[in-house]
gemmi code that builds the backbone of each chain (N, CA, C; Angstrom):
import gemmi

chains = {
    "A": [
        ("UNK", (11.781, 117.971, 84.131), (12.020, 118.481, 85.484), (13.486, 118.272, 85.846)),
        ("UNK", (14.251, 119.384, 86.509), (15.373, 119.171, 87.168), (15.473, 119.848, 88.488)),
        ("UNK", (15.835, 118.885, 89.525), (15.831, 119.312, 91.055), (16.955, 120.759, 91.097)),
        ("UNK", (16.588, 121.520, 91.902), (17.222, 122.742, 91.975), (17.146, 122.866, 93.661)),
        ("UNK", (17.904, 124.012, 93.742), (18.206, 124.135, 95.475), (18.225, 125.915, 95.828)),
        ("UNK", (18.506, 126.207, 97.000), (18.166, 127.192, 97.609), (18.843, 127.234, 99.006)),
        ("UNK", (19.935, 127.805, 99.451), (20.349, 128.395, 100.182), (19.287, 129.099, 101.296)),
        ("UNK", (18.569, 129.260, 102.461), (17.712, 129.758, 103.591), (18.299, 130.517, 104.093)),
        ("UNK", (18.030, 131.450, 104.701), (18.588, 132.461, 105.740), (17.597, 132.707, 106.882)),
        ("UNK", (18.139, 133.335, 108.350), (17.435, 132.915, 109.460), (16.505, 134.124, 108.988)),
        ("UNK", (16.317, 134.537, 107.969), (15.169, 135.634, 107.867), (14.049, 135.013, 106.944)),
        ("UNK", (14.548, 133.729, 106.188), (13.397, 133.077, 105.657), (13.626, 132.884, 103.997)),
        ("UNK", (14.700, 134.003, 104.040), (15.097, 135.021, 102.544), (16.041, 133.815, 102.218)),
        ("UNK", (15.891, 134.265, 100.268), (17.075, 133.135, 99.717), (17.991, 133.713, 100.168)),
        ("UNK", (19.021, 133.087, 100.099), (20.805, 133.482, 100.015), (21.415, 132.730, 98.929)),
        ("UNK", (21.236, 131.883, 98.282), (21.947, 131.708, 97.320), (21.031, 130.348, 96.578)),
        ("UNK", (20.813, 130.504, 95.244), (19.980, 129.555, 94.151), (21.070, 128.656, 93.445)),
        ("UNK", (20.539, 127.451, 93.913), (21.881, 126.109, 93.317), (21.149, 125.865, 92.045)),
        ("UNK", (21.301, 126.115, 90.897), (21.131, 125.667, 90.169), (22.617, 125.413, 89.050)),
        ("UNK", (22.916, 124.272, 89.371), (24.134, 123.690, 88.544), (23.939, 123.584, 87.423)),
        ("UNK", (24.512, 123.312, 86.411), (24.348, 122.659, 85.213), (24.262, 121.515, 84.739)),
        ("UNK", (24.715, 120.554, 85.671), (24.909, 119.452, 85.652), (23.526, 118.919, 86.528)),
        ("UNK", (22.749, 119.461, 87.112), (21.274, 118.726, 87.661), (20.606, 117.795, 86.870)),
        ("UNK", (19.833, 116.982, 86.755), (19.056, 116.339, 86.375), (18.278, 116.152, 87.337)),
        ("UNK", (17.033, 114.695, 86.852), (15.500, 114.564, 87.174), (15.746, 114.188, 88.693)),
        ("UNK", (17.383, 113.325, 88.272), (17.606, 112.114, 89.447), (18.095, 113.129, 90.798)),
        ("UNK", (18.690, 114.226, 90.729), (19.571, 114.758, 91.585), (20.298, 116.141, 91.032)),
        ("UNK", (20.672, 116.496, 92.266), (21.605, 117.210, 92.205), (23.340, 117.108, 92.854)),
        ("UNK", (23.957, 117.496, 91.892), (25.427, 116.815, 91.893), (26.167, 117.009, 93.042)),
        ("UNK", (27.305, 116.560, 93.522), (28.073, 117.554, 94.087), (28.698, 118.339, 94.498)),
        ("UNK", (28.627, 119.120, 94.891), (29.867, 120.488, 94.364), (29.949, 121.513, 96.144)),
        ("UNK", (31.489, 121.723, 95.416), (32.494, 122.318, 96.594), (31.643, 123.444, 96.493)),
        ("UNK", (31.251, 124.367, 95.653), (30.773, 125.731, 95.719), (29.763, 125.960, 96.964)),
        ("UNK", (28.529, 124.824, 96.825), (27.728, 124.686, 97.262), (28.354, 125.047, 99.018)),
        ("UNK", (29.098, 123.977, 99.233), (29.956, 123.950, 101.301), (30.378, 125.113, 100.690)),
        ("UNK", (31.112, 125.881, 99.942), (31.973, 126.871, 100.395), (30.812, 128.141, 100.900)),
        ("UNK", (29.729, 128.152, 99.887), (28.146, 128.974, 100.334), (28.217, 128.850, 101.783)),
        ("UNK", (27.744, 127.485, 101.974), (27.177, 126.982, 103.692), (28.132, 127.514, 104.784)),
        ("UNK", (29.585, 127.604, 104.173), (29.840, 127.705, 105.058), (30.571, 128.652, 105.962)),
        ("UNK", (30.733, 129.629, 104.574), (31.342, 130.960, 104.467), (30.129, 131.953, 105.470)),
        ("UNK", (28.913, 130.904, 104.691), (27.811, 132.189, 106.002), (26.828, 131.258, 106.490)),
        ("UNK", (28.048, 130.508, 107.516), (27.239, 129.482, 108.052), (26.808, 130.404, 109.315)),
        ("UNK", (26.858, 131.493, 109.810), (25.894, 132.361, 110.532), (24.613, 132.678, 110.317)),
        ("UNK", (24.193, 132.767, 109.166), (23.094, 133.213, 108.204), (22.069, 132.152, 108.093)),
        ("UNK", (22.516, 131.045, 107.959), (21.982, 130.135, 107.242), (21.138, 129.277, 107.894)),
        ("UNK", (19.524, 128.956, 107.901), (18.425, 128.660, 108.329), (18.322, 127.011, 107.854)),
        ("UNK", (18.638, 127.216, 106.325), (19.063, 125.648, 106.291), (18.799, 125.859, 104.671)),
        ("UNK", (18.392, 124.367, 104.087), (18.490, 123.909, 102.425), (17.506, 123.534, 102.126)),
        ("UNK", (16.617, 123.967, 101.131), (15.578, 123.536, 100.068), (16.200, 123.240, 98.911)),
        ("UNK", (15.859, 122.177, 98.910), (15.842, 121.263, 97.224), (14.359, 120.899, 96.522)),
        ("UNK", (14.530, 120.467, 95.240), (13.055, 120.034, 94.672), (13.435, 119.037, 94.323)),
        ("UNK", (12.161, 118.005, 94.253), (12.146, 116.135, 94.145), (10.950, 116.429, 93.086)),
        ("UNK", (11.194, 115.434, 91.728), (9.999, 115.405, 90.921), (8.731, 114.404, 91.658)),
        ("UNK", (7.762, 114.415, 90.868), (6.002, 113.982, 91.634), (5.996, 115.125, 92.332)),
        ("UNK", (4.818, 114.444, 92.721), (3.570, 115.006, 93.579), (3.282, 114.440, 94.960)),
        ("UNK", (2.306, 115.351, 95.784), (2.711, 114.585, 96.770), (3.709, 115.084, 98.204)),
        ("UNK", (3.549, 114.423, 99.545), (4.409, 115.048, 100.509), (5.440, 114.352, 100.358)),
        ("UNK", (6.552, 115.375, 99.980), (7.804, 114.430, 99.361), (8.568, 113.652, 100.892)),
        ("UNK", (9.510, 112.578, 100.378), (10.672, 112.124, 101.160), (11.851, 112.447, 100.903)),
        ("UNK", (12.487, 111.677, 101.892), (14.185, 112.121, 101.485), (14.459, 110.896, 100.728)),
        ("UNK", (15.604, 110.911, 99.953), (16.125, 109.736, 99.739), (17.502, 109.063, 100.272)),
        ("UNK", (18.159, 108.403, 100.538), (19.036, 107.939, 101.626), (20.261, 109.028, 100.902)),
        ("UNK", (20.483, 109.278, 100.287), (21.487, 110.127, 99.077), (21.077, 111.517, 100.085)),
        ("UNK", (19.703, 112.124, 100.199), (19.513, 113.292, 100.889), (19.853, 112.881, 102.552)),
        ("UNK", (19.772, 112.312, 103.546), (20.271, 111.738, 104.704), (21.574, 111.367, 105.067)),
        ("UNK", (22.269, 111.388, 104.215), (23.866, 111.008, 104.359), (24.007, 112.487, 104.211)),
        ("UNK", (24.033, 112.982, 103.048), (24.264, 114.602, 102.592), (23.672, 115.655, 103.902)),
        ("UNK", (22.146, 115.478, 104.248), (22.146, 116.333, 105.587), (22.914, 116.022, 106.448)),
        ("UNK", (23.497, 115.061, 107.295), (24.064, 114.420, 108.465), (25.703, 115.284, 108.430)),
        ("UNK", (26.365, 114.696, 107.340), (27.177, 115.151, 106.388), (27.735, 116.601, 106.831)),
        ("UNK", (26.665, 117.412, 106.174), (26.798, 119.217, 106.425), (26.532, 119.628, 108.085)),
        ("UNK", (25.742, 118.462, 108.580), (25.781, 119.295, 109.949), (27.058, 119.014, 110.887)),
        ("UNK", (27.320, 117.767, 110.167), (28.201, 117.397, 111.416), (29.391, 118.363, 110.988)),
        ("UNK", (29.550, 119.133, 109.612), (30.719, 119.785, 109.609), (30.389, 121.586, 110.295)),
        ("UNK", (29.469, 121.431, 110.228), (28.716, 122.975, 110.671), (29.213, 122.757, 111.906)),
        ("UNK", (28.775, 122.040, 112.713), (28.625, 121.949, 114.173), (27.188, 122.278, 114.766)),
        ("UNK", (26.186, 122.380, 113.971), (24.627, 122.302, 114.326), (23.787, 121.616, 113.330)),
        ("UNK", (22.458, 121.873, 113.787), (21.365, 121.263, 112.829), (21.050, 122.235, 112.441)),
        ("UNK", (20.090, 121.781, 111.167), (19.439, 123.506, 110.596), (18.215, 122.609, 109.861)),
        ("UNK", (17.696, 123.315, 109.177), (16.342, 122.720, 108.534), (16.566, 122.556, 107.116)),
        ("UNK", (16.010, 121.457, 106.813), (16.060, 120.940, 105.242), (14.193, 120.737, 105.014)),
        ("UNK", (14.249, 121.383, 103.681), (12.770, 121.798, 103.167), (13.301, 120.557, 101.662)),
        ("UNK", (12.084, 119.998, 101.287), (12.059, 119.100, 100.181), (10.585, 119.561, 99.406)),
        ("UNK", (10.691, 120.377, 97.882), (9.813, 120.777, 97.763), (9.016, 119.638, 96.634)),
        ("UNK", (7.984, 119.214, 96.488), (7.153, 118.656, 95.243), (6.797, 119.933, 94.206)),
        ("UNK", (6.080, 119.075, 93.345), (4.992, 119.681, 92.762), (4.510, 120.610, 93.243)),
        ("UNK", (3.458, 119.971, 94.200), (2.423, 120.749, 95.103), (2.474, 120.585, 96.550)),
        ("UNK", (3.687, 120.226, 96.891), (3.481, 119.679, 98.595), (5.042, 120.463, 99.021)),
        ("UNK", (5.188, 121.131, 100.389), (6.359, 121.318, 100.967), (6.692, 120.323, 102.348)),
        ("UNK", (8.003, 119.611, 102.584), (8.031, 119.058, 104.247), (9.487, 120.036, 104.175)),
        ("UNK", (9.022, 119.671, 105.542), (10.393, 120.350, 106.283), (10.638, 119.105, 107.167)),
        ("UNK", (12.452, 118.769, 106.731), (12.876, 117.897, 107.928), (13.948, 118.195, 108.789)),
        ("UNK", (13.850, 118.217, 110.051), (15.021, 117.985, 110.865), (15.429, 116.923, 111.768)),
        ("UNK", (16.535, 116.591, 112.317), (17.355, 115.205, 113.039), (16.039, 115.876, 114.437)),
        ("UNK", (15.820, 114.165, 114.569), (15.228, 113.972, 116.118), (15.880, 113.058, 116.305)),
        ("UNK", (16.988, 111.955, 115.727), (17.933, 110.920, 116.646), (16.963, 109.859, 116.987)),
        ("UNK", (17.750, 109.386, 117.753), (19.459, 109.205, 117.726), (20.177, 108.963, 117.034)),
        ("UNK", (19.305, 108.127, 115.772), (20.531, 108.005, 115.086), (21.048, 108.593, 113.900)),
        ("UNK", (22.103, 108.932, 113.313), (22.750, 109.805, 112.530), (21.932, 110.596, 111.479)),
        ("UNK", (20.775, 109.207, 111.101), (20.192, 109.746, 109.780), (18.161, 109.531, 110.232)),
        ("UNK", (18.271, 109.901, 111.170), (17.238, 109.686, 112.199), (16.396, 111.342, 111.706)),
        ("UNK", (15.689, 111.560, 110.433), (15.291, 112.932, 110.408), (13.725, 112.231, 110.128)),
        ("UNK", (12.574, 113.538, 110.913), (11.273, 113.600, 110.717), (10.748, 114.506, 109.937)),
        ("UNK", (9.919, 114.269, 108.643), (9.355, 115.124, 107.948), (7.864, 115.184, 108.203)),
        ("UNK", (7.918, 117.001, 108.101), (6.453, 117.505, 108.343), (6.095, 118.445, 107.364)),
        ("UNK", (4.924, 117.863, 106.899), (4.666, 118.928, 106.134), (4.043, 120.547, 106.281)),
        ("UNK", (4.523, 121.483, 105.740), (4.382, 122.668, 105.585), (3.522, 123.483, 105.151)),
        ("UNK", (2.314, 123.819, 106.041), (0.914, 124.195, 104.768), (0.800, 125.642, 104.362)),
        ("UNK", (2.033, 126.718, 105.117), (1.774, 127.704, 104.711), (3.181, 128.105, 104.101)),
        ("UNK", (3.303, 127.838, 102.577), (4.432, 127.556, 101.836), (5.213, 129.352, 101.304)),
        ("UNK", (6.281, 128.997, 101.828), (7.117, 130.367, 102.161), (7.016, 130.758, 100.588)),
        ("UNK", (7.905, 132.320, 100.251), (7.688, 132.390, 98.576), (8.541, 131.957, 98.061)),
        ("UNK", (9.713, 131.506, 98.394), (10.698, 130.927, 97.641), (10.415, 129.518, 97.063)),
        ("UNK", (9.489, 128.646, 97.489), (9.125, 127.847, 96.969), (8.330, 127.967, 95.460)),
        ("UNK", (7.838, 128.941, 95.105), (7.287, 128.957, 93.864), (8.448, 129.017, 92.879)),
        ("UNK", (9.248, 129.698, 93.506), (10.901, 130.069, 92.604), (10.929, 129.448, 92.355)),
        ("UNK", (11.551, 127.998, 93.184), (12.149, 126.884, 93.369), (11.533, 125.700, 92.184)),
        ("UNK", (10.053, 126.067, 91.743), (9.150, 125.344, 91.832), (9.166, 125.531, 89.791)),
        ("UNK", (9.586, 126.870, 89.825), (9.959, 127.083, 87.921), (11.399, 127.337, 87.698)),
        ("UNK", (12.001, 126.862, 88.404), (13.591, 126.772, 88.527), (13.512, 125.125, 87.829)),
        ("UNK", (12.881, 124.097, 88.528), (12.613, 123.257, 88.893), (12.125, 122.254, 87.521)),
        ("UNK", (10.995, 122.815, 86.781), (10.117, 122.634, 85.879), (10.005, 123.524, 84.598)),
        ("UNK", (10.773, 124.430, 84.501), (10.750, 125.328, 83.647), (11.068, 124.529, 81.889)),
        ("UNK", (10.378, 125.359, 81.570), (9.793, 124.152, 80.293), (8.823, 123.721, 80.346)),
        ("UNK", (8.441, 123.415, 81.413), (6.743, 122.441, 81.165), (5.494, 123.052, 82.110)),
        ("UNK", (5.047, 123.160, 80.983), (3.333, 124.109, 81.176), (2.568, 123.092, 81.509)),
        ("UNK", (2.819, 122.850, 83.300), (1.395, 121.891, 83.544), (1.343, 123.164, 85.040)),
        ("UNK", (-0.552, 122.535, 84.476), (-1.154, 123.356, 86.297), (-0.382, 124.692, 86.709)),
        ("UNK", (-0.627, 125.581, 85.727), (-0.215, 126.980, 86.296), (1.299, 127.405, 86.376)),
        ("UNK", (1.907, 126.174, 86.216), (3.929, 126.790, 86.072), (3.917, 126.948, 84.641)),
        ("UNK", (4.471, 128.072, 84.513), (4.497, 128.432, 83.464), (5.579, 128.537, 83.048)),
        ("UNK", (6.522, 128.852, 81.769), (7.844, 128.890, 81.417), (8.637, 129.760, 81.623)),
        ("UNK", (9.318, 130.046, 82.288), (10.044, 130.916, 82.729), (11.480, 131.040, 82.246)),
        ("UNK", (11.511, 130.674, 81.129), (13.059, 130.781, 80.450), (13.143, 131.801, 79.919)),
        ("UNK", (14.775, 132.598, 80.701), (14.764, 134.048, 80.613), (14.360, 134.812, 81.262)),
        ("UNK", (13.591, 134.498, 82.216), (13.350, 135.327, 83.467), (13.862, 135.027, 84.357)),
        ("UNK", (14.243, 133.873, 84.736), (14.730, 133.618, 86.101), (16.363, 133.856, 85.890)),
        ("UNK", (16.774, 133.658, 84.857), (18.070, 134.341, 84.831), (18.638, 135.120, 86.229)),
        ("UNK", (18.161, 135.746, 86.504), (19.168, 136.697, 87.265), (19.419, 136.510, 88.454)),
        ("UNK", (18.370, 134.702, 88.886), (18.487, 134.134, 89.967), (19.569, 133.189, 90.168)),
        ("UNK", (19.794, 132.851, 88.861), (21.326, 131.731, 89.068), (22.495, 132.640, 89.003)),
        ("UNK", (23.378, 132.378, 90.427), (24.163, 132.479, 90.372), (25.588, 131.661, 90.696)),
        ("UNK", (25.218, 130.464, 90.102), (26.228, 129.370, 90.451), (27.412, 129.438, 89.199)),
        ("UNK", (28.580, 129.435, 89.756), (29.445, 129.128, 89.320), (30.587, 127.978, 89.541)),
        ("UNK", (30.770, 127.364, 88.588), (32.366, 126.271, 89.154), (32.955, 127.089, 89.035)),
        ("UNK", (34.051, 126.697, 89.932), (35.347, 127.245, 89.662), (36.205, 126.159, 89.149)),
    ],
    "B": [
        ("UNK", (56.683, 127.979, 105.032), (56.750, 126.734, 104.857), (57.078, 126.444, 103.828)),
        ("UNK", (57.751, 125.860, 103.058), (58.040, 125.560, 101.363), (57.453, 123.403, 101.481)),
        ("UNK", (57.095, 123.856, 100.654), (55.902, 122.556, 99.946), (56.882, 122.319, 98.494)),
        ("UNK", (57.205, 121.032, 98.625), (57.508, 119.874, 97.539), (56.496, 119.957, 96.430)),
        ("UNK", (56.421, 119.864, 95.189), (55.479, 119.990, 94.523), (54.412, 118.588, 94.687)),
        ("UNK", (54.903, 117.659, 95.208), (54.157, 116.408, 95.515), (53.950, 116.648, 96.808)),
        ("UNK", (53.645, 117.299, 97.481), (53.355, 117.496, 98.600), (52.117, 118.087, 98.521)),
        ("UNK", (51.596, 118.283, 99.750), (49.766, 119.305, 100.030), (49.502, 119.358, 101.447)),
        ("UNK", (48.670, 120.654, 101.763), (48.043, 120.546, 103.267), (46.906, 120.294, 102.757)),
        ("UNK", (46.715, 119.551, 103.898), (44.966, 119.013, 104.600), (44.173, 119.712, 104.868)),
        ("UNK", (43.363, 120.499, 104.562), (42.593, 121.471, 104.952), (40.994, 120.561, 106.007)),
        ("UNK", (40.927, 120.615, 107.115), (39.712, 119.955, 107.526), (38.427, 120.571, 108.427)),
        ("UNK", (37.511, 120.278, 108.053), (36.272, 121.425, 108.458), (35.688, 119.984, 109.531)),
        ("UNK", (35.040, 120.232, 110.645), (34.365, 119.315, 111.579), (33.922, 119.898, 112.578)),
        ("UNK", (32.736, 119.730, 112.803), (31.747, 120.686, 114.003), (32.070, 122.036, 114.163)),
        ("UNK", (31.700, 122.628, 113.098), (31.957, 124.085, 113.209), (33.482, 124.447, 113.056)),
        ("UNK", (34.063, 123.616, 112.973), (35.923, 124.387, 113.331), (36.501, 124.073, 111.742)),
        ("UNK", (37.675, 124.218, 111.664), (38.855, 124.532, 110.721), (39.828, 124.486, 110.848)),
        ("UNK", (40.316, 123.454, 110.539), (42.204, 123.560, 110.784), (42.690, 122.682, 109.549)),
        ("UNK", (43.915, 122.815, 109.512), (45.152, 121.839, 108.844), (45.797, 120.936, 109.819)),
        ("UNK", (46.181, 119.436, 108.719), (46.618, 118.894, 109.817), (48.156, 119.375, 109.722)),
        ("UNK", (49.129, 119.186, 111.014), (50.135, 119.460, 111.042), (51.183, 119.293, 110.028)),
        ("UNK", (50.965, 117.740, 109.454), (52.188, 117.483, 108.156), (51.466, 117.477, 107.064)),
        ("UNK", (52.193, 117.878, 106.107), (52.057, 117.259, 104.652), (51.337, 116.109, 104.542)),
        ("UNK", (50.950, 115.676, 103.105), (50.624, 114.709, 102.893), (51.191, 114.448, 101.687)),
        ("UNK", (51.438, 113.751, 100.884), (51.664, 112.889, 98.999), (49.916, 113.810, 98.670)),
        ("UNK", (50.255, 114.804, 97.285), (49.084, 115.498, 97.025), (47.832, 114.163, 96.142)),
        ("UNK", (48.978, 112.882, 95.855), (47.881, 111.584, 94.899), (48.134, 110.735, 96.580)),
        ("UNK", (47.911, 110.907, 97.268), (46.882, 110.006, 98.476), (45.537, 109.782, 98.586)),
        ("UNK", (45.705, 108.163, 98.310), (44.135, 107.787, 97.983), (43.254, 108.665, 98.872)),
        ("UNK", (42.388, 108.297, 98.808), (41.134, 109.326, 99.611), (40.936, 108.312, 101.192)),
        ("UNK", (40.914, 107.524, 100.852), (40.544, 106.259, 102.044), (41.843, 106.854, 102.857)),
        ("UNK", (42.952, 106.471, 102.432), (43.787, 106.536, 103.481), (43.924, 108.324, 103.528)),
        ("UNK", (43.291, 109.401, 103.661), (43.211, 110.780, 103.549), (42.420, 110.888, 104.573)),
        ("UNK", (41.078, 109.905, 104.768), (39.928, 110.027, 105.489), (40.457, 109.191, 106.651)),
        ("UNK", (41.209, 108.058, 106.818), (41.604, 107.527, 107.938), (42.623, 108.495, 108.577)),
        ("UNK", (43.548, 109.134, 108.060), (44.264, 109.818, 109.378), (43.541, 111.435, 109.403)),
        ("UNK", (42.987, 112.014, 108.596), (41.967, 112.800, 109.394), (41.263, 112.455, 110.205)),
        ("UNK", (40.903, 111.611, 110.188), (39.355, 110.665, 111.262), (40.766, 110.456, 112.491)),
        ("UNK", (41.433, 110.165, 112.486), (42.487, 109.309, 113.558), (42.943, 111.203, 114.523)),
        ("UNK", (43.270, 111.937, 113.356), (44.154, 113.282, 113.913), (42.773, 113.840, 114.780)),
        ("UNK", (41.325, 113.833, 114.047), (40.392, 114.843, 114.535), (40.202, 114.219, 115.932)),
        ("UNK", (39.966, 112.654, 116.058), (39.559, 111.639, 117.074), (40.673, 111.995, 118.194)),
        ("UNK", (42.368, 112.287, 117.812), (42.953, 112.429, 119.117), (43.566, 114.188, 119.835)),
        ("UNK", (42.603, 114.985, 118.618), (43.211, 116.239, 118.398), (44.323, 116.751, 117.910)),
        ("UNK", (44.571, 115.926, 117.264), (46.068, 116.700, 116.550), (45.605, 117.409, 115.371)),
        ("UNK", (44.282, 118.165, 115.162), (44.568, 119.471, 114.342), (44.561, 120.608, 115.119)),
        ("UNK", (45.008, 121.529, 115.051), (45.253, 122.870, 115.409), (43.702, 123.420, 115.193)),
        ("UNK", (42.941, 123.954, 115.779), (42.013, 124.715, 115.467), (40.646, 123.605, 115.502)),
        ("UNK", (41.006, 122.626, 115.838), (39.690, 121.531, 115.698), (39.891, 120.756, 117.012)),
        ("UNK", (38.893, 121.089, 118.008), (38.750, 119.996, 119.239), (38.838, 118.653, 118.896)),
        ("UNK", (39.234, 117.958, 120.117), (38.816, 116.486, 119.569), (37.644, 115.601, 120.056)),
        ("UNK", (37.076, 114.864, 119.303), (35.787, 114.837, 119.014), (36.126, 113.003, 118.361)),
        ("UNK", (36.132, 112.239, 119.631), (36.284, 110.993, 119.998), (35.210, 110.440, 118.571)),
        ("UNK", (34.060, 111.203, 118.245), (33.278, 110.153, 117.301), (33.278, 110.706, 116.099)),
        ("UNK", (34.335, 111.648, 115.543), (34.191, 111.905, 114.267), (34.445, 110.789, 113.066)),
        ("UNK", (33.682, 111.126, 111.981), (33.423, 110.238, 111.028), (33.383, 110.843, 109.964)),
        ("UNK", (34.523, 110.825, 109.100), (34.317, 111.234, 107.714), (33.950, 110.685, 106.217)),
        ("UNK", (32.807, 109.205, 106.945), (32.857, 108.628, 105.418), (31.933, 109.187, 104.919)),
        ("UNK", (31.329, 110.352, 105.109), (30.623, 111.207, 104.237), (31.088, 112.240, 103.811)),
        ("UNK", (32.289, 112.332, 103.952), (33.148, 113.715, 103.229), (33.958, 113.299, 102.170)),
        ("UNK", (34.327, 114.335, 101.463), (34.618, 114.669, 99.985), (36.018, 114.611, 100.073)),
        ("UNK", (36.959, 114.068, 99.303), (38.593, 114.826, 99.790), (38.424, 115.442, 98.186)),
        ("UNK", (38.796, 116.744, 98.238), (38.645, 117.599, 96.879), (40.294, 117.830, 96.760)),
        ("UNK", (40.686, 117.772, 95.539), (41.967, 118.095, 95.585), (42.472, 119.667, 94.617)),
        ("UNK", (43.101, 119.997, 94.912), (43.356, 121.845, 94.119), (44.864, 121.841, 93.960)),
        ("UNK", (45.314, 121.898, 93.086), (46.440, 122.270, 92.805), (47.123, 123.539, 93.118)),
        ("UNK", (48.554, 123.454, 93.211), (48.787, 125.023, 93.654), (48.578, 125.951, 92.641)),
        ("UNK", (48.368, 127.194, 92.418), (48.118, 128.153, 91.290), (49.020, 129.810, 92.029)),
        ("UNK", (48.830, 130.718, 91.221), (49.277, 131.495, 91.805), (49.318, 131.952, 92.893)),
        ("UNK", (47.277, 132.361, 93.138), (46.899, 132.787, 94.654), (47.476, 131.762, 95.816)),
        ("UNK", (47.784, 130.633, 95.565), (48.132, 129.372, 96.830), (49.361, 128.794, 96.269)),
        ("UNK", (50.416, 128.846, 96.377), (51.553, 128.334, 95.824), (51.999, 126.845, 96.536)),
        ("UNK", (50.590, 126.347, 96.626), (51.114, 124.622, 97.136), (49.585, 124.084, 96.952)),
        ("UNK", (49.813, 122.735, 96.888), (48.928, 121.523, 96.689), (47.909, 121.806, 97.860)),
        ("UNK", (46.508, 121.705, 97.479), (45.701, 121.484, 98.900), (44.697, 120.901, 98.713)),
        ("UNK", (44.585, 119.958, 99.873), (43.498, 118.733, 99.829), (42.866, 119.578, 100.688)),
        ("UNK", (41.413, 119.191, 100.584), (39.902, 119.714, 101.218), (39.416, 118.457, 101.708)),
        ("UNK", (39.143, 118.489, 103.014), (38.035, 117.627, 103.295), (36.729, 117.925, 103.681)),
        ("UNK", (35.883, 118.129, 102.892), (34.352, 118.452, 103.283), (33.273, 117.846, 103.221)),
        ("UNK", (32.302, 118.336, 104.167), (30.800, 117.180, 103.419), (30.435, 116.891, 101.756)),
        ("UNK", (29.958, 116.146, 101.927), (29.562, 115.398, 100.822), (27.874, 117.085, 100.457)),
        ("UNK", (27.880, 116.781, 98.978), (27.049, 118.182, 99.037), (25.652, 117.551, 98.082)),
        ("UNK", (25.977, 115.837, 97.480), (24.820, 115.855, 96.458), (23.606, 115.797, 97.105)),
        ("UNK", (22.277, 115.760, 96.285), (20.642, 115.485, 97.165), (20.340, 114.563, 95.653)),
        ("UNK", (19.605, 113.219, 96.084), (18.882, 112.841, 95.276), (17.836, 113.045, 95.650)),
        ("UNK", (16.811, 112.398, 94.078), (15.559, 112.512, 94.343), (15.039, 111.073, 94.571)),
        ("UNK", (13.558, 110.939, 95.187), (12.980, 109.635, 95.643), (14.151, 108.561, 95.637)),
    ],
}
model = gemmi.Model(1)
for chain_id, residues in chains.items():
    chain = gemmi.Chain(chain_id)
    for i, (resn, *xyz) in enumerate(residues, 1):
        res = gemmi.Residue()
        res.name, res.seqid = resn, gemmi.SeqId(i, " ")
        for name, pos in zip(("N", "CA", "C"), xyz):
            atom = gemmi.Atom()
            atom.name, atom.element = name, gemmi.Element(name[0])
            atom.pos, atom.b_iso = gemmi.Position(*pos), 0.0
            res.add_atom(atom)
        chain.add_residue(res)
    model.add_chain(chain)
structure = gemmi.Structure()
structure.add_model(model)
structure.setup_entities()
């Protein structure tokens, strides 16, 4: 498994698939590309889905809470952060006061980008219905370093 | 403006806005002291294009550094959020 990400738009729709090269099980790295996305169409933008390995209604980890706080305070708003599992979606946003003060709820009617997300995510491993998708999803990464 | 080759602008993003700070900086300025007088300029408004905003805090931002190249013919430091997500 490697955590992957997803760009939101206020229509629900991807806008842009983080899948770095450098991801692993633990995380995803950090990269300028990513803010220059957020922020080039920070009009657009509904908020960030990432994937966490297990199962289960996922959490953040203090690494994801610095990083949301982080992007909003440079935005100048809040927006919604989705954390996808296995089999479980939350959605969190800041209720405060304090900086890293976010509530997660889980999501029971799971948008479609989450399945993306979900063999973006796991691709390679044939458990419970994800199936391998190497070579198909191709045309969804479009991350580049510069 | 002509830029020293050891020289760079500040490029700084904070609550929605965008500006540079007014001077130069040394383009090898540690990051700490990069993040203290951004934090000091944003806190009394001395960027152009960025209100001031008494509680800004940048120890979650990135100072990225870019060299000049053709398209930008000078040194430029970035200060932006921090962008990683771990897991559990």
């Amino acid at each position: 498994m490697k955590e992957a990400g997803v760009v939101i738009d206020h229509q629900g729709a991807p806008l842009f698939w983080h899948f770095p090269p450098s991801r692993t099980t633990a995380g995803l790295p950090d990269s300028h590309v990513l803010w220059d996305i957020l922020w080039t169409a920070r009009e657009s933008i509904a908020g960030f889905a990432h994937s966490h390995p297990g199962t289960g209604l996922p959490r953040p980890s203090q690494e994801d809470l610095t990083t949301f706080a982080a992007i909003e305070a440079a935005l100048g708003r809040r927006i919604e952060w989705w954390i996808v599992s296995y089999d479980r979606v939350a959605s969190l946003t800041w209720v405060g006061p304090g900086r890293h003060d976010y509530t997660a709820c889980p999501v029971p009617h799971e948008p479609a980008w989450t399945s993306v997300l979900r063999l973006a995510s796991w691709q390679g491993e044939e458990r419970d219905g994800l199936r391998d998708v190497r070579g198909t999803s191709q045309h969804h990464v479009e991350w580049a370093e510069r | 403006m002509v830029f020293a080759t050891y020289e760079a602008r500040v490029n700084i993003t904070w609550n929605g806005q965008n500006g540079d700070l007014p001077d130069t900086v040394e383009f090898d300025t540690a990051d700490r002291e990069v993040r203290r007088w951004v934090t000091e300029a944003v806190r009394t408004g001395g960027v152009p294009g960025i209100g001031p905003d008494g509680r800004a805090d940048f120890a979650d931002f990135v100072v990225d550094r870019f060299p000049a190249n053709e398209n930008r013919p000078y040194n430029l430091i970035q200060v932006r959020p921090k962008t990683p997500f771990g897991g559990c």
